[in-house]
Structures are given as structure tokens and as C-alpha cells.
N, CA, C and O atoms as a printed pandas DataFrame, in Angstrom:
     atom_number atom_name residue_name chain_id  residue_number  x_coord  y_coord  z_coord
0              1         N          UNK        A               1    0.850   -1.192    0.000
1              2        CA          UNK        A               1    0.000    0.000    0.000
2              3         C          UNK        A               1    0.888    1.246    0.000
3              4         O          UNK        A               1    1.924    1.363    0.654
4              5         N          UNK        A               2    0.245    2.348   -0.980
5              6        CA          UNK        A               2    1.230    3.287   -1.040
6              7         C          UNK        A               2    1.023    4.261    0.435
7              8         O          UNK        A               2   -0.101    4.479    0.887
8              9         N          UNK        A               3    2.002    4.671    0.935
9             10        CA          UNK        A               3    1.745    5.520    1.969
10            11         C          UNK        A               3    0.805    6.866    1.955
11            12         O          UNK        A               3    0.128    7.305    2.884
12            13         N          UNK        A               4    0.977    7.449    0.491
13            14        CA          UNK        A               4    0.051    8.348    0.411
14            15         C          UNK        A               4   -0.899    8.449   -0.289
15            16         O          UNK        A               4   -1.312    9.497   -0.785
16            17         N          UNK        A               5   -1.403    7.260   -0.424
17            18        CA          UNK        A               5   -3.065    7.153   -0.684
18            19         C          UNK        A               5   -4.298    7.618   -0.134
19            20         O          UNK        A               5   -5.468    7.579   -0.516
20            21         N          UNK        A               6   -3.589    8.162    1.081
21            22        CA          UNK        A               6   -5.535    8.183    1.971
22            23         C          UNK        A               6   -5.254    9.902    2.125
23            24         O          UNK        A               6   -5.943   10.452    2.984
24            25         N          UNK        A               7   -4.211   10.842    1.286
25            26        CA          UNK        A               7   -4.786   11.948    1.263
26            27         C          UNK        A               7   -5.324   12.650    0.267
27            28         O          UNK        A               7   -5.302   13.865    0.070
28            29         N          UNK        A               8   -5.940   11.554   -0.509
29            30        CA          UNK        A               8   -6.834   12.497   -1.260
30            31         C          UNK        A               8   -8.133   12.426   -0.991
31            32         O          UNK        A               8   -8.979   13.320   -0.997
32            33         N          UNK        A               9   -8.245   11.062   -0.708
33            34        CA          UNK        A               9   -9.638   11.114    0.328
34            35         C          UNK        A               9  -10.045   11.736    1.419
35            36         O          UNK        A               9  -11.189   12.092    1.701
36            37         N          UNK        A              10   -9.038   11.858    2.044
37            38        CA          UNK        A              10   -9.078   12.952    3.170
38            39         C          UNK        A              10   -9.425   14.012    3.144
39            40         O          UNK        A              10  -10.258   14.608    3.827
40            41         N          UNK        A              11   -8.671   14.381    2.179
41            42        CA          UNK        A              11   -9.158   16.031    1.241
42            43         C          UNK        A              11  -10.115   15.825    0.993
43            44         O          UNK        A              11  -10.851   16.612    1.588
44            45         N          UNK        A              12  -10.799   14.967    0.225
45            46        CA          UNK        A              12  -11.878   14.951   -0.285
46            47         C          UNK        A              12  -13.141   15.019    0.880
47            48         O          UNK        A              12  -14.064   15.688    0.417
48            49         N          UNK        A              13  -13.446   14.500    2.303
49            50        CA          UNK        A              13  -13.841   14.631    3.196
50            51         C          UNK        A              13  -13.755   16.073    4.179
51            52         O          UNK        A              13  -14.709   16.491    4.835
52            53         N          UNK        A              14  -12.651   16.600    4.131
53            54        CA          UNK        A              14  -12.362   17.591    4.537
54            55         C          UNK        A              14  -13.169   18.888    3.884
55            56         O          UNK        A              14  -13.622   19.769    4.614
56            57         N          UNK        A              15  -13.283   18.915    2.686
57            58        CA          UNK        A              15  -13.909   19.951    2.002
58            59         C          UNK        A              15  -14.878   19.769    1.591
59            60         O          UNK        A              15  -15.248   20.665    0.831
60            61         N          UNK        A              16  -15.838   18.632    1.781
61            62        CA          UNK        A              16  -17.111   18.703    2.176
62            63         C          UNK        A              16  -17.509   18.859    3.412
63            64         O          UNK        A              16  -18.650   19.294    3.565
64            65         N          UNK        A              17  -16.757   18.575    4.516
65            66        CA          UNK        A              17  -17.315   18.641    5.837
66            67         C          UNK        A              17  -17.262   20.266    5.957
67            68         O          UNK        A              17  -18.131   20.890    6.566
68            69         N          UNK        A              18  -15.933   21.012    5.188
69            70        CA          UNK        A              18  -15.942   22.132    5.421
70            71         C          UNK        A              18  -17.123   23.212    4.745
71            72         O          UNK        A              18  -17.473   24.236    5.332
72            73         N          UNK        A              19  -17.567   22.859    3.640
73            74        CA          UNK        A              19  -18.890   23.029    2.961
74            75         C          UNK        A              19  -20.322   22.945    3.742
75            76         O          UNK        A              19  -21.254   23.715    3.508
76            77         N          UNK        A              20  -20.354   21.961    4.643
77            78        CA          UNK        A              20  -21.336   21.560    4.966
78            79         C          UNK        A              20  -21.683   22.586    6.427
79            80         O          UNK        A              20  -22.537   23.414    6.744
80            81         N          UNK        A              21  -20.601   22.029    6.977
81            82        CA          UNK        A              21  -20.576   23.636    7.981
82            83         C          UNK        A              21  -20.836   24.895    7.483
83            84         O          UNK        A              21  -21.667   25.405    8.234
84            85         N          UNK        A              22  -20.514   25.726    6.503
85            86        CA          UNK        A              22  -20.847   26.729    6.056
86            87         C          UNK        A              22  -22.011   26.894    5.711
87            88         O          UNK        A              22  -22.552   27.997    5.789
88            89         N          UNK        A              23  -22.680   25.703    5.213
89            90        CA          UNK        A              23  -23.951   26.140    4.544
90            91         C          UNK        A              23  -24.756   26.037    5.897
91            92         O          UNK        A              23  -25.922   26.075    5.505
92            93         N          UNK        A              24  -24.780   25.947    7.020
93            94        CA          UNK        A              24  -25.179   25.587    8.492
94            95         C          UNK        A              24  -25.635   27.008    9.134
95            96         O          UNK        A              24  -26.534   27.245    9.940
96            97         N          UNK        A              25  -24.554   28.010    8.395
97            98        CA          UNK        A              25  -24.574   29.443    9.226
98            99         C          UNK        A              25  -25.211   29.914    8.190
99           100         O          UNK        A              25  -24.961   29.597    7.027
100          101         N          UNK        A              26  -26.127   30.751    8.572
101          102        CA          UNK        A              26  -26.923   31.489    8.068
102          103         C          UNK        A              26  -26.304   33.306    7.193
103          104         O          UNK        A              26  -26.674   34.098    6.326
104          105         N          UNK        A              27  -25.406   33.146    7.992
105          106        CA          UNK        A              27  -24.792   34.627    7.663
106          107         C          UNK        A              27  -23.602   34.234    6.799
107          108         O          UNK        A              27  -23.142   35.162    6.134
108          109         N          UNK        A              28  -23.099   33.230    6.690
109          110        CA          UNK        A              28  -22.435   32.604    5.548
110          111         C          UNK        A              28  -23.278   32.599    3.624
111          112         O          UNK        A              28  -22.898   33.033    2.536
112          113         N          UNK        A              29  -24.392   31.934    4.061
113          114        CA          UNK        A              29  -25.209   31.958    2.766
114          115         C          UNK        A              29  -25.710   33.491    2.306
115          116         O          UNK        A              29  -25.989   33.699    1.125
116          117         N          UNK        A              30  -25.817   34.655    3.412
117          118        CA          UNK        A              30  -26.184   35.799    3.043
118          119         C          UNK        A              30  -24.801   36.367    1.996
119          120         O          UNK        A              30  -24.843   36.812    0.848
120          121         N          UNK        A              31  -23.702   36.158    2.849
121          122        CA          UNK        A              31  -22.822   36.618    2.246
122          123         C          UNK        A              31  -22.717   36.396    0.900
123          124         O          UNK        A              31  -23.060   37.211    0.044
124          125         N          UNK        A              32  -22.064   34.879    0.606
125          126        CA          UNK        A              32  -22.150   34.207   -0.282
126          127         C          UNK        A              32  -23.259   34.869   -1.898
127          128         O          UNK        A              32  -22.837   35.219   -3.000
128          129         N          UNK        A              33  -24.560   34.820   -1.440
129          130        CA          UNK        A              33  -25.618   35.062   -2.283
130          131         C          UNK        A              33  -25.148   36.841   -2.759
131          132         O          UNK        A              33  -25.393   37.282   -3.882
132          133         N          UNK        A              34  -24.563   37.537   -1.834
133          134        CA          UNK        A              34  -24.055   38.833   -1.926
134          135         C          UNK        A              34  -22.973   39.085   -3.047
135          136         O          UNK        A              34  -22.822   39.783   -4.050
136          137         N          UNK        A              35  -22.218   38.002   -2.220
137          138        CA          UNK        A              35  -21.402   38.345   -3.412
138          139         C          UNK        A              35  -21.279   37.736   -4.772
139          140         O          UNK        A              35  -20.353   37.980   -5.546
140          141         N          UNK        A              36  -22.527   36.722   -5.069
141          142        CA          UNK        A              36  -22.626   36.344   -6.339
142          143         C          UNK        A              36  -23.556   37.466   -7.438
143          144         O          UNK        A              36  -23.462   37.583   -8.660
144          145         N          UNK        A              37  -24.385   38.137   -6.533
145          146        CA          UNK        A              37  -25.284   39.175   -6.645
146          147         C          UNK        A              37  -24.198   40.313   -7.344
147          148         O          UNK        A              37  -24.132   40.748   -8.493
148          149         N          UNK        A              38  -23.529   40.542   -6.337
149          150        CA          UNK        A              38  -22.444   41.832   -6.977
150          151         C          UNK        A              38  -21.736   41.279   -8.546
151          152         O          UNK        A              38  -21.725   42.277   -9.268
152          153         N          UNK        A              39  -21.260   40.291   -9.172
153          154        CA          UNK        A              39  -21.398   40.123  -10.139
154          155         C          UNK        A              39  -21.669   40.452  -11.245
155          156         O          UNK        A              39  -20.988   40.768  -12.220
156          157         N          UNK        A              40  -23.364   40.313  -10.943
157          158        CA          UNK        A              40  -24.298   40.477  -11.842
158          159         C          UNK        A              40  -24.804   41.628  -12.077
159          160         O          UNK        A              40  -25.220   42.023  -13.166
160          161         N          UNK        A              41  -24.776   42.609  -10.373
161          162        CA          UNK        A              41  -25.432   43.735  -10.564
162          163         C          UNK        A              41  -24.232   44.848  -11.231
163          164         O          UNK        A              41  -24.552   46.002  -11.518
């Protein structure tokens, strides 16, 4: 087994868990929607 096999999965866990938390806070998604808004406007 290669030694560094289990960090991409890791990563891969990591940045959904970190996703998932964010979308949790409410003042996260305001932001977010803000600044996709500024964009456009």
C-alpha cells in the first residue's frame, strides 16, 4: 500500500465537511448570495 493514498480522500472529506458547515450558518449563505449578486449587478 502506497503511503500516500488516503490523502486524497481525506481532502476529499475535509472539504465537504468544510462546505457543509458553512452552509449551516446562516450569515455565511447571506454573504455568499451577496457576493454572487455583486457580479451580476
Amino acid at each position: 500500500m502506497k503511503p500516500r493514498r488516503w490523502i486524497l480522500p481525506a481532502l476529499a472529506v475535509a472539504v465537504l465537511a468544510a462546505t457543509t458547515l458553512a452552509y449551516r450558518h446562516p450569515a455565511v449563505m447571506i454573504q455568499l448570495s451577496e457576493q454572487i449578486w455583486a457580479c451580476f449587478g
